[in-house]
N, C-alpha and C positions, 0 to 999 in steps of 0.2 A: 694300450694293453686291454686285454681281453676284459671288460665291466661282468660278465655271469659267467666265471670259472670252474662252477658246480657242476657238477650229474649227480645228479640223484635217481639212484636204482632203487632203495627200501625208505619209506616216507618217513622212517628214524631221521635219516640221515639230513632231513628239512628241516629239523630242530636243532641242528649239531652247524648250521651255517645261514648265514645274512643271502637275501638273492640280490641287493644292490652293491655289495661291496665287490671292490674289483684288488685284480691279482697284482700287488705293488715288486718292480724291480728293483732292489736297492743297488745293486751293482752287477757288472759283467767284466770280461775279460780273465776269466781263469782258464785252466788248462783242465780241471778238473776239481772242481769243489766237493767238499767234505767234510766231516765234522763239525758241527755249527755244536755251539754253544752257547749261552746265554749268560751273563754277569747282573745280576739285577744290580748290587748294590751300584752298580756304576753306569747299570742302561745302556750295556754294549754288546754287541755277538762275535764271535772271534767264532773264527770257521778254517781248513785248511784249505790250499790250493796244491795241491802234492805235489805233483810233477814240474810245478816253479819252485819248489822245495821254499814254500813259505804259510806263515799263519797270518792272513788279512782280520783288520779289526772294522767294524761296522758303529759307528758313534748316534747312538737314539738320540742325542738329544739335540744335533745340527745335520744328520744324514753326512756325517764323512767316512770317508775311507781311507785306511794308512794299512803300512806293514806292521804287524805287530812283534813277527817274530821272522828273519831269514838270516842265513838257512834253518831250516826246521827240522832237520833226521828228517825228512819227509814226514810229517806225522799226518797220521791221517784221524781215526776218531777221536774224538773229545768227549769228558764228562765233567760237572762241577762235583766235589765233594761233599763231606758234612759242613764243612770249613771253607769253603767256600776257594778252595786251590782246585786249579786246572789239572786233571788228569787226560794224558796224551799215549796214544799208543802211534808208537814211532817205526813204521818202516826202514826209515835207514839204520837206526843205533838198533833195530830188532829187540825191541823193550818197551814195557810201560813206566812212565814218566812222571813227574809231579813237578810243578809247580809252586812254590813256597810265596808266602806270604812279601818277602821279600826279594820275590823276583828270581831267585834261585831255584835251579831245576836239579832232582832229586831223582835218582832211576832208582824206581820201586823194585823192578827182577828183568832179566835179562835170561834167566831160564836156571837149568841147572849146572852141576858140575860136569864140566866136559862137553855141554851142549847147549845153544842156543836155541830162543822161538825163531820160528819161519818170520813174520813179519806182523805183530798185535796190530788189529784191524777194529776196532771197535771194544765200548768198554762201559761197564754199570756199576756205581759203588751202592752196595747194597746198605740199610739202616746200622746195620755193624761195624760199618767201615769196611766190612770186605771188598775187592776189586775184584771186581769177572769180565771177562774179556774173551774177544774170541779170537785167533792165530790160526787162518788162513798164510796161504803162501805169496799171495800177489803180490809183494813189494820184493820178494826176493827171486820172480818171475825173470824178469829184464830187470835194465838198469833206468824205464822211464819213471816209475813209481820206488826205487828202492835203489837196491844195489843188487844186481845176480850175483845168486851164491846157491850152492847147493844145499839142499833140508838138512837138518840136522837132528830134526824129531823123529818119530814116528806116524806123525800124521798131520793132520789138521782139525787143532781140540778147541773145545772151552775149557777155560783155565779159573782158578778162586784164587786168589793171591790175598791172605793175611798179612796187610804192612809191619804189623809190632814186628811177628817173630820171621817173617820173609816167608812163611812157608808157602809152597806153591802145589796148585795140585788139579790133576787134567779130570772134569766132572762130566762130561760128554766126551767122548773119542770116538764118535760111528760118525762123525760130517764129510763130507766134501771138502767143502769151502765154507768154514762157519761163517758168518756176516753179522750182519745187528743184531743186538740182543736189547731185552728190556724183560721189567718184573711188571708183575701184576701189581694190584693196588696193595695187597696185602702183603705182598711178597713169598705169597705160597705157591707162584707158579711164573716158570722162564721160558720167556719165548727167544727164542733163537731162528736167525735168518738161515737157508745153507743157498749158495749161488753156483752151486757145482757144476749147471749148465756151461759156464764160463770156462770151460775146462772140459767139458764130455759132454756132446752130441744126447740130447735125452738126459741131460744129468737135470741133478733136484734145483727146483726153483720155490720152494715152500719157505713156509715158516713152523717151525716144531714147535709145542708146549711139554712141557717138561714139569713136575710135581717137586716143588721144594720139600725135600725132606723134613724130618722132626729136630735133626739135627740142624739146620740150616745152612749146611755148607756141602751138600749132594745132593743128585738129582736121579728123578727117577721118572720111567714113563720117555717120552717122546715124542707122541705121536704129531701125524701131520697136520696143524690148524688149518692153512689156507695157504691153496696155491693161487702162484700168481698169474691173473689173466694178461697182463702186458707185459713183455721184458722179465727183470728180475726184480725182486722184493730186494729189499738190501736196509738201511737204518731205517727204526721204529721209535716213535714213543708212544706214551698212553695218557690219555687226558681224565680226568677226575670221575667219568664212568665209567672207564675202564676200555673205553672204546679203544682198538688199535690204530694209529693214522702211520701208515706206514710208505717208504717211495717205492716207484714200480717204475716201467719205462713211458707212459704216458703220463704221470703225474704223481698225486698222492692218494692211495687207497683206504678207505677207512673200514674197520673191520667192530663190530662187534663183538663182543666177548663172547655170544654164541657161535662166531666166526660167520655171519651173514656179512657179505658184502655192502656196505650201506650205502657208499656214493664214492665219487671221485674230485680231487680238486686238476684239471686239466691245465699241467705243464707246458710251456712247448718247446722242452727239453727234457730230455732224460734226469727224473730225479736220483739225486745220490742217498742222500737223509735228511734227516729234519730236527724240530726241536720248537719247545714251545716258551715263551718270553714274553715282552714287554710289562708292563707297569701292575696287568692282573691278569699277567700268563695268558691271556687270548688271544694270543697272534703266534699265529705259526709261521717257524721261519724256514726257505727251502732251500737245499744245495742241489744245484739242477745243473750237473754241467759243467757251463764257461760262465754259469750267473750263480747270484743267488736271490729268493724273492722269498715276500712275507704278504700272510693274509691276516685279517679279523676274522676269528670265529666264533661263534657262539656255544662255546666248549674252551674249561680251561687244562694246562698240563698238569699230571699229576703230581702231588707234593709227595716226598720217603715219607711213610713214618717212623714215628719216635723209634729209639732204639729201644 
């Protein structure tokens, strides 16, 4: 495996990683990895493999590998909550998901009366408990990632979902193909992927910032942070200064909160998303593909704050 996995474009991004550390593969063999997620109290990463309609579990503390969940609705993005339950945005069942303490799975919204989402594609629970997510159509595209079915929205939105009372409510509706989202440190501002290329010749390959409201639960603004120089941008997270580390088709791009491009960690697969984990959050974990892989960096993932 590649020992100097870096480029470093702006000499930030020197400080933000090790030059001796090398790019560890924990496993391969997927059809298309996704959703990685992180379990601290248990030291594991549960990530999906979509189109084997399964969720693989990754064990830190002997390197094994098992199924953790099939079939899976196809689920594709994952988030941990306040509480420490899996939330899953499911392509097949067309719904966002929870996970119970007891192993029981809980469909948060399915959409509204008379109408379903196209296919929840990624997902952030805000310090509130709020759940946002974005609902692209790709899983209801074909039947490789989903089930083909025809739309049944109006587009392709970002969504707020309030668990207590279910309400649901579209906070973005000018996307393409919304894709990964994530909050800023303070949660005053939303970044959101759109992959619209993937669907129209010339279409959006950015990431949008978007102004949390006074209310907290709307957005305003938009505009374009950063386009992608390789491929497409697609899952994001943010590590404790706020930096973006986001996947692209060469690897993983790190962005600044001024939006300067800082450096790259060099895949050699197409990354899908990522997420940050182990024992004190400095390892980033990668869904790339038919693999997934993990580095140490010298940068940890950002903690919600308090409510």
């Amino acid at each position: 495996m590649n020992t100097n996995p870096f480029e470093i474009i702006d000499e930030r991004f020197s400080k933000l990683v090790f030059g001796h550390i090398r790019l560890d593969c924990l496993y391969t063999g997927c059809r298309w990895a996704e959703g990685p997620a992180y379990f601290a109290a248990g030291r594991y990463l549960l990530w999906s493999d979509i189109p084997n309609d399964r969720v693989m579990r990754w064990d830190e503390t002997d390197g094994s590998v098992s199924v953790f969940q099939a079939p899976a609705f196809y689920a594709n993005g994952h988030t941990v909550d306040r509480e420490g339950r899996l939330i899953a945005c499911e392509h097949g069942g067309r719904c966002v998901s929870r996970f119970e303490h007891d192993g029981s799975r809980s469909v948060l919204t399915t959409g509204g009366a008379g109408w379903r989402l196209n296919s929840p594609n990624d997902v952030v629970v805000k310090s509130d408990g709020s759940v946002w997510f974005s609902d692209p159509s790709y899983g209801i595209d074909s039947d490789y990632e989903g089930h083909a079915a025809p739309q049944e929205t109006d587009g392709c939105h970002v969504w707020r979902l309030e668990p207590e009372s279910g309400r649901l409510t579209a906070v973005a509706t000018d996307f393409e193909k919304p894709n990964g989202l994530a909050f800023s440190l303070d949660e005053r501002l939303l970044y959101v992927v759109d992959t619209g290329a993937t669907h129209r010749s010339g279409g959006p390959r950015h990431i949008r910032r978007f102004s949390v409201n006074a209310d907290g639960a709307s957005l305003s603004g938009g505009e374009i942070f950063a386009e992608s120089t390789n491929g497409l941008h697609d899952g994001l997270r943010l590590d404790t200064h706020g930096n973006l580390w986001v996947s692209a088709g060469d690897g993983v791009h790190c962005y600044a909160p001024d939006a300067t491009l800082l450096g790259k960690i060099r895949i050699p697969e197409v990354v899908s998303n990522v997420c940050f984990g182990g024992i004190k959050r400095n390892r980033l974990f990668i869904c790339a593909s038919s693999s997934v892989y993990a580095v140490y960096l010298n940068a940890a993932g950002a903690l919600r704050p308090a409510s």
